[in-house]
C-alpha positions in Angstrom: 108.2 110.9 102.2 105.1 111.6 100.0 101.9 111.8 102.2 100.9 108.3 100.1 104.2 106.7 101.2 103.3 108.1 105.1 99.3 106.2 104.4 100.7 102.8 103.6 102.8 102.6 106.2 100.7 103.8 108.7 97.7 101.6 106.9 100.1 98.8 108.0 100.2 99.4 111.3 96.5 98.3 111.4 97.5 95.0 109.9 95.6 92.5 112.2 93.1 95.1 114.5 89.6 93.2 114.5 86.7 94.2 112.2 84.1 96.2 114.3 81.4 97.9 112.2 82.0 101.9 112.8 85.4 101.4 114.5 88.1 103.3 114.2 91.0 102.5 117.0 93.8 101.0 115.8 94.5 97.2 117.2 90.9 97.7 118.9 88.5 97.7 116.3 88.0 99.6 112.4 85.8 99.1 109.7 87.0 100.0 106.1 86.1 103.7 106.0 87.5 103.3 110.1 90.9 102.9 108.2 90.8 105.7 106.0 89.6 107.5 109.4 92.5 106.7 111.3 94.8 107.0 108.3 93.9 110.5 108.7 94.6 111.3 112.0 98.0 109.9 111.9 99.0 112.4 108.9 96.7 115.2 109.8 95.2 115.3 113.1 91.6 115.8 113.8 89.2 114.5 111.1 88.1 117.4 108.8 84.5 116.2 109.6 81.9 114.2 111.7 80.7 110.6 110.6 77.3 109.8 110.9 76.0 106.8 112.5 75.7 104.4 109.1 74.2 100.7 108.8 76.0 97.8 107.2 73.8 98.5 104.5 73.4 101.4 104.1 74.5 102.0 100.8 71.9 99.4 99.4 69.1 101.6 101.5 69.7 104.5 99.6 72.0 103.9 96.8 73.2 107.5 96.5 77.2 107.7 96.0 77.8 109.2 99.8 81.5 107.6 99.9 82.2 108.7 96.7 80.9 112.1 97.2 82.6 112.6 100.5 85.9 111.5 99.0 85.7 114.0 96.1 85.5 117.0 99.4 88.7 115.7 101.4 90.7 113.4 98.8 92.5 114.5 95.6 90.7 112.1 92.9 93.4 110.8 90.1 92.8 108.2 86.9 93.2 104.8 86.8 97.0 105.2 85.2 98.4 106.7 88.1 98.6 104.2 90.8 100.6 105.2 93.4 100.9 103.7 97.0 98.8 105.4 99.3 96.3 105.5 96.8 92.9 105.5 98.6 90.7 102.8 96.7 87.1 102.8 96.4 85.4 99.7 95.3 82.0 98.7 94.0 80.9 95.8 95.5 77.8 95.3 93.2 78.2 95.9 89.0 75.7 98.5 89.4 75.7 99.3 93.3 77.7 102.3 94.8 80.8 102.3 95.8 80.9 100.7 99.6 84.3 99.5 100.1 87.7 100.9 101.1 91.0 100.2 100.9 94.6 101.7 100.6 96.9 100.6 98.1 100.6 98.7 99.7 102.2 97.8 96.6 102.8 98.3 92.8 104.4 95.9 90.2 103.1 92.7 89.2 102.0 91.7 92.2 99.5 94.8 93.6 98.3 94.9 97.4 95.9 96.6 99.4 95.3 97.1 103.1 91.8 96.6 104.0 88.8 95.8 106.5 85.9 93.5 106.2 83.3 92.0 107.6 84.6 88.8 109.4 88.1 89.5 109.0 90.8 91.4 110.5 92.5 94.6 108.7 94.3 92.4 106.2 96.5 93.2 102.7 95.1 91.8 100.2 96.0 91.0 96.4 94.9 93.4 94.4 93.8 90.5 92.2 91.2 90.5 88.8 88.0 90.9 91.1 88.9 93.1 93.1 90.9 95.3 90.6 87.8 94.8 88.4 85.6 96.9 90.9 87.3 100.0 91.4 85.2 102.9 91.2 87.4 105.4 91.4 91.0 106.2 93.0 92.6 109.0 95.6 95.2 110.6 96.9 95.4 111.5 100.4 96.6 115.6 100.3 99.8 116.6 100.5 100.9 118.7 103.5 98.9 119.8 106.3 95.0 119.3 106.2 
């Protein structure tokens, strides 16, 4: 099993833990990058780094691209043609904003999916429909082997 194939399924195992800005326990409490945390545990252990304390807005306060950035160091980035699932998605959710969203991709074929948190919701899988497909900023894989 690829490490992408190991990411969705544990990604679904978060299906239905609450939204909780800066969580990351599974059925307790994640936020979207609190996903991609967790994600990482379960395939590699300890996370490679610590997480700052962050606002729910804090990508409009400074509008550098820290999610992006960060993913470039412990992600492996790919192009838009090779959609896998697993595939860590990063989505802008202003035109011109930075990217602020996560989400890992469940399904190919004509009917995408992604497994996500958001504000008001619980981790949930998604369509990958027009609007959000629309705002991907950029793609990644997680790593193969141990991180």
């Amino acid at each position: 099993m690829t490490a992408g194939e190991r990411a969705a399924a544990e990604a679904r195992l978060w299906l239905g833990t609450p939204y909780v800005h800066q969580a990351s326990t599974r059925g307790a409490g994640s936020d979207c990058l609190g996903l991609i945390r967790g994600i990482w545990r379960a395939l590699y252990g300890a996370e490679p780094c610590l997480v700052p304390a962050y606002r729910p807005d804090w990508a409009e306060a400074d509008r550098r691209e820290t999610l992006l950035a960060a993913a470039r160091v412990w992600l492996v980035e790919k192009d838009g043609a090779s959609a896998a699932v697993g595939d860590v998605l990063l989505f802008r959710v202003c035109d011109r904003g930075p990217a602020r969203h996560l989400g890992v991709q469940s399904a190919l074929g004509p009917v995408p999916r992604f497994i996500h948190a958001y504000s008001g919701h619980d981790v949930t899988e998604s369509a990958l429909s027009a609007p959000w497909a629309r705002r991907i900023a950029a793609r990644f894989a997680f790593p193969e082997g141990d991180n």
